[in-house]
C-alpha positions as CSV (number, residue, x, y, z in Angstrom):
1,X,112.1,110.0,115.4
2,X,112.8,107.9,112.2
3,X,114.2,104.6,112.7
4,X,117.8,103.7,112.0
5,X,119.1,100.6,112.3
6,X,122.2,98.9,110.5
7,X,122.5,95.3,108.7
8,X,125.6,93.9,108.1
9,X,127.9,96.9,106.9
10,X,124.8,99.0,105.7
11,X,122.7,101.6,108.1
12,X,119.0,101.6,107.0
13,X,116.5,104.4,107.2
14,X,113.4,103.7,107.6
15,X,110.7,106.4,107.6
16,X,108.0,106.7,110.9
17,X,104.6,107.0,110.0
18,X,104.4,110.5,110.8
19,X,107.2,111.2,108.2
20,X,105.9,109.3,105.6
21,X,102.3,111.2,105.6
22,X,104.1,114.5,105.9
23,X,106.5,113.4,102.5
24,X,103.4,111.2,101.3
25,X,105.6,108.4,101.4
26,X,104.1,104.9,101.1
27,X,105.9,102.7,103.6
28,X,104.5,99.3,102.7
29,X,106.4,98.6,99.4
30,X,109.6,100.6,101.2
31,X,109.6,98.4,103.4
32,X,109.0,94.8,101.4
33,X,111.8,96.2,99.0
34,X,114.5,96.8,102.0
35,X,113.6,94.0,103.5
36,X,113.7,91.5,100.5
37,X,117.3,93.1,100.1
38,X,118.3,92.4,103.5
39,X,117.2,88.5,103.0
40,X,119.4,88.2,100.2
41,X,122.1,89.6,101.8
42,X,121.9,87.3,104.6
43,X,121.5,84.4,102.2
44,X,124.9,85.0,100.8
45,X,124.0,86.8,97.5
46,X,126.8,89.3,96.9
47,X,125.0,93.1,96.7
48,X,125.3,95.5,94.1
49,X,125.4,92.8,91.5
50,X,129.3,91.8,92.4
51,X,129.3,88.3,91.4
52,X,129.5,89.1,87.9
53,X,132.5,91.5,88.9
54,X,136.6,90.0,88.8
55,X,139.1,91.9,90.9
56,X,142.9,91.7,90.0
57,X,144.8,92.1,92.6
58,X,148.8,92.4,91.7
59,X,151.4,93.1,94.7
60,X,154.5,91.6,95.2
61,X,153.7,91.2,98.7
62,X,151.8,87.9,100.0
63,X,150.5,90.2,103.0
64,X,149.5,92.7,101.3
65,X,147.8,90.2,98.5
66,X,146.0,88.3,101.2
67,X,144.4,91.3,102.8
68,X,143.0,92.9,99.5
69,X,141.5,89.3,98.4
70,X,139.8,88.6,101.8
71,X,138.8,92.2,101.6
72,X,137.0,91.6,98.4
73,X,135.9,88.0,98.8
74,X,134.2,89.3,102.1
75,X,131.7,91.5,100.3
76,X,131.5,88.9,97.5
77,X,133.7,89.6,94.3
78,X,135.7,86.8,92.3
79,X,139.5,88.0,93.3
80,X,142.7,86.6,91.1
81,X,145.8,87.3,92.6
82,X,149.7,87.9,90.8
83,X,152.6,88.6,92.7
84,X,154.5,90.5,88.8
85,X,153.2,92.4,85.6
86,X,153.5,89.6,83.4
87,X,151.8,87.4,85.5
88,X,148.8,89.6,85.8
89,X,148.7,90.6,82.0
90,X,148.3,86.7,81.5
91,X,145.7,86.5,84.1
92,X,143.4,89.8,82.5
93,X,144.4,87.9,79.2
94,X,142.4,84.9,80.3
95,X,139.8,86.7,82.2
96,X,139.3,90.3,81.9
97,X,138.9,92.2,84.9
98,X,136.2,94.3,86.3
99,X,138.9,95.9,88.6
100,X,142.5,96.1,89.3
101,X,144.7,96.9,91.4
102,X,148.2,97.6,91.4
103,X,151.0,98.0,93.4
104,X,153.5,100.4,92.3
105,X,156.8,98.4,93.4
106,X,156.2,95.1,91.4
107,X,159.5,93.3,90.0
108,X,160.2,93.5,85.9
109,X,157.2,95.8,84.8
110,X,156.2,98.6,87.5
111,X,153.0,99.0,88.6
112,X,152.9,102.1,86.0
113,X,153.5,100.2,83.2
114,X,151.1,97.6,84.0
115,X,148.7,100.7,84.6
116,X,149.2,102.1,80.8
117,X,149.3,98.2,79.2
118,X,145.8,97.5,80.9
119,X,144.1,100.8,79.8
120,X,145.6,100.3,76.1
121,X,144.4,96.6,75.9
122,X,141.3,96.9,77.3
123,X,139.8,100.5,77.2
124,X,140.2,103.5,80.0
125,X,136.1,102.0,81.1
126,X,139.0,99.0,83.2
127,X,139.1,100.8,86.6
128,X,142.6,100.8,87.6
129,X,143.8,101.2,91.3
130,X,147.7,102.0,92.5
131,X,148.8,101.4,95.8
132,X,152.2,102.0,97.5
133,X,153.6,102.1,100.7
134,X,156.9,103.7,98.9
135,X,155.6,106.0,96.1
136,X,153.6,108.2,98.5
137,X,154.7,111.8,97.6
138,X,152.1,114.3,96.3
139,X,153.9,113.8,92.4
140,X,154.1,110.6,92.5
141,X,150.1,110.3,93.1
142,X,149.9,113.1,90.2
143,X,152.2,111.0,88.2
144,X,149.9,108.0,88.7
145,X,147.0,109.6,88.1
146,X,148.0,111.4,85.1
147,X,149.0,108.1,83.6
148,X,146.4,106.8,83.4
149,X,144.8,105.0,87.2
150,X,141.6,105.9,88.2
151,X,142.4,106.2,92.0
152,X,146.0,106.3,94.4
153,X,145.8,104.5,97.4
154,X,148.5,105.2,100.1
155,X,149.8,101.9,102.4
156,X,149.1,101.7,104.9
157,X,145.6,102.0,104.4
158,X,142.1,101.5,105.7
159,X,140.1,98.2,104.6
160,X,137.0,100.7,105.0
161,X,138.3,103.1,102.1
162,X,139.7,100.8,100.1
163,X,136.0,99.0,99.7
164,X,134.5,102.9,99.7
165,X,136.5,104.0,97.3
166,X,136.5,100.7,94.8
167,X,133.1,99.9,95.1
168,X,132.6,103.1,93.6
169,X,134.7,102.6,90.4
170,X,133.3,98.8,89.9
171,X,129.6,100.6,90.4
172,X,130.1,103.0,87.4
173,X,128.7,102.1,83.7
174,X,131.3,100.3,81.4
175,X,131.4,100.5,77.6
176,X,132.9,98.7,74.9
177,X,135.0,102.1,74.1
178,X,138.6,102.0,73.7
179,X,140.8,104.9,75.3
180,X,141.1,107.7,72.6
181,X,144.2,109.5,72.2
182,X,144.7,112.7,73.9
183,X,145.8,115.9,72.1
184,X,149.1,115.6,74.0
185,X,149.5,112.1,72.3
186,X,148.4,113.2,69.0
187,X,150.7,115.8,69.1
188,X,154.0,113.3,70.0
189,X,154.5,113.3,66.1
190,X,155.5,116.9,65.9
191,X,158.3,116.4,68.4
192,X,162.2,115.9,67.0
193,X,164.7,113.4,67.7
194,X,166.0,115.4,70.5
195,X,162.9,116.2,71.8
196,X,161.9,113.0,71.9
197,X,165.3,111.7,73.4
198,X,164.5,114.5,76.4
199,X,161.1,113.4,76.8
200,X,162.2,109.7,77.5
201,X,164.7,110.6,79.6
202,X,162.0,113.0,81.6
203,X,160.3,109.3,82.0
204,X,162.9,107.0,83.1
205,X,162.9,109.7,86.0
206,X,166.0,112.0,84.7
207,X,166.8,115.6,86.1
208,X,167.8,117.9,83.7
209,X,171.2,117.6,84.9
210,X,171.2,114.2,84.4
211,X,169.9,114.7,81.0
212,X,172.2,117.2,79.8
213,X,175.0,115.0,80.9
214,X,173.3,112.2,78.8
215,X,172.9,113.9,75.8
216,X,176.1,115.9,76.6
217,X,174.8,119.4,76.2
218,X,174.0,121.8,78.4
219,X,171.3,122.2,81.2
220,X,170.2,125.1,79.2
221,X,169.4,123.6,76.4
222,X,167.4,120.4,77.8
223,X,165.7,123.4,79.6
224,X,165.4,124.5,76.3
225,X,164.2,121.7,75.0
226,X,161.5,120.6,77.8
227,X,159.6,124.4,77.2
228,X,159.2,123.3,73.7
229,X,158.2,120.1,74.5
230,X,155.2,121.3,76.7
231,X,154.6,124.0,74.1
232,X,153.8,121.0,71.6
233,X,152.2,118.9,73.4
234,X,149.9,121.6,74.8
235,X,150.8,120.5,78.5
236,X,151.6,122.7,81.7
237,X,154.3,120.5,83.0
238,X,156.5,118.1,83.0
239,X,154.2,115.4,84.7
240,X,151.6,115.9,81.8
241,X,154.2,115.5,79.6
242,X,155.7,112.6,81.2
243,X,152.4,110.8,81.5
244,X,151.4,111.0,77.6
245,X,155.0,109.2,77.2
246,X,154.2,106.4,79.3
247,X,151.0,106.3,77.7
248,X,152.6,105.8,74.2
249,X,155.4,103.7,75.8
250,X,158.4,106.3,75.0
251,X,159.9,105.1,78.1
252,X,160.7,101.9,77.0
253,X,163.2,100.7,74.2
254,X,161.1,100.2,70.9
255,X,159.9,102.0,68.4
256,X,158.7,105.4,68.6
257,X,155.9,107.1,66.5
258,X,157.2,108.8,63.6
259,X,158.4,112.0,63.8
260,X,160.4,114.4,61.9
261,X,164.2,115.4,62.2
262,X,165.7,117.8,63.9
């Protein structure tokens, strides 16, 4: 039998000598190369090349804060902690992250928001991760997703995944590439004023009942209205459509990209 044995939270294989003639492997550098890996585990070097890694960890809730940064700290990342959005844009502001992760429920800007300001300041190659004990239905995970965030954690959750499934995102290649526009969000200019004023609505979280009340006219129309909506944007739904609005900030109360009359 091959030998398995675990160190710390990794399980290491290491071939018999039978197996290695049979797969002509050469065990001596194998094993120097495990073992030298091992050492500098135990010697408190952080694997995988994590010390040059920042976690941002943003939750309204100390408890929840507290777990993620020992969580982190354990397996040796730098963690910097905010309890609101506008604290954690003026941490990444200071020192850009390698990873962060967001609670959905945070005071003033949602974790959403903070989602869609991240990836536009600092690329879609910022891993972005959105947890929620609240937010758990299946659209609301599509809805995060579709925004923008690379993953959608459910609270409670397991310590175990959370590293799993993190460790995975920090792991993959980063470039200096900034986020391109999607077709969807190219397309935002060919919507009218009532389009548009439909599409916002459809992201502050308005049914179209709500909407046609709203805009007083009738649920038919904002019906209407939303088919043609997904038509020019080239989505198949409203959360598509929804997400390309957050991602060019049509939820909130500025300026919208120019578009013609209708």
């Amino acid at each position: 039998m091959d030998n398995l044995r675990t160190e710390g939270e990794c399980l290491i294989f290491l071939p018999t000598a039978r197996t290695a003639r049979r797969y002509r492997i050469c065990l001596a550098p194998l094993k120097t190369y495990v073992q030298s890996i091992i050492s500098s585990w135990k010697q408190g070097a952080a694997p995988l090349d994590s010390s040059t890694r920042t976690v941002l960890v943003v939750d309204s809730d100390p408890t929840a804060r507290e777990l993620l940064t020992r969580l982190f700290q354990r397996v040796g990342y730098r963690v910097r902690e905010a309890s609101a959005g506008d604290q954690a844009l003026a941490q990444a502001q200071r020192e850009q992250p390698g990873l962060a992760i967001l609670d959905v429920g945070l005071p003033g800007i949602s974790g959403y928001e903070l989602c869609r300001e991240l990836k536009d300041r600092f690329g879609s190659e910022l891993p972005v991760v959105l947890v929620s004990g609240e937010r758990t239905e299946p659209f609301d995970r599509v809805g995060g997703l579709l925004i923008g965030a690379d993953d959608y954690i459910v609270k409670p959750f397991d310590p175990d995944e959370v590293l799993a499934r993190t460790r995975r995102l920090l792991d993959r290649p980063q470039g200096p590439k900034r986020r391109r526009r999607t077709d969807s969000e190219a397309n935002v200019g060919s919507l009218t004023r009532r389009e548009l004023q439909v599409l916002r609505l459809l992201a502050e979280g308005l049914g179209q009942p709500a909407i046609a009340r709203e805009l007083v006219i009738t649920p038919k129309t904002v019906s209407t209205h939303i088919q043609r909506i997904l038509a020019k944007l080239g989505v198949h739904n409203q959360a598509q459509a929804v997400a390309a609005a957050y991602r060019l900030g049509l939820n909130d109360n500025g300026d919208t990209p120019t578009h013609r009359r209708s």
